[in-house]
N, C-alpha and C positions, 0 to 999 in steps of 0.2 A: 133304722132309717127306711120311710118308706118312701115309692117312683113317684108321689108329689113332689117330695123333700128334693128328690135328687132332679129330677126333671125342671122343678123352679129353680133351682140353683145354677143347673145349667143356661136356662134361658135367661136367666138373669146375669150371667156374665157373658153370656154369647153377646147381650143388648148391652153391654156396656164396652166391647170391642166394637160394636156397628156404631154407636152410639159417637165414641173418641174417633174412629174411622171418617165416619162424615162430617165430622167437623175438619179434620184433618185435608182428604180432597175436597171442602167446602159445597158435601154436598148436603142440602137441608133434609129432603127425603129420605137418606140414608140415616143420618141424623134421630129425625123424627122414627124410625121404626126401631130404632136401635132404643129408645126410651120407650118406645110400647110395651117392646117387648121384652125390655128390664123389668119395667111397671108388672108386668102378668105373672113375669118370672116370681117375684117379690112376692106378690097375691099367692099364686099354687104355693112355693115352701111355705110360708106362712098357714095356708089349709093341710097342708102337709102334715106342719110340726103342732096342729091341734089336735088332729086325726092323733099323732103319736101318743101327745098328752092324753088324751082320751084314752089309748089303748094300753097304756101304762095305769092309770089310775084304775080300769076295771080290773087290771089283773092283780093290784095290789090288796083288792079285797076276800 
């Protein structure tokens, strides 16, 4: 696992407690960054876990 992998993942659950949070004290601003920043999270492990793929397949040659 490499600091994309884990880094998106984190942010991607950090944004989905901001996310339920603001909905929760009805705030929309809280809300909206709480899904940004799920969204980004999402994106990094996703570049993360191709980076992996990639460094797996070179080493299997």
């Amino acid at each position: 696992m490499n600091k994309d992998q884990v880094k998106g993942r984190v942010d991607e659950a950090t944004g989905k407690v901001k996310e339920a949070a603001g909905k929760v004290v009805g705030n929309p601003t809280l809300e909206l960054k709480g899904k940004i920043q799920g969204a980004t999270g999402k994106v990094q492990a996703a570049f993360g876990d191709a980076k992996e793929e990639i460094r797996k397949s070179t080493r299997a040659k």
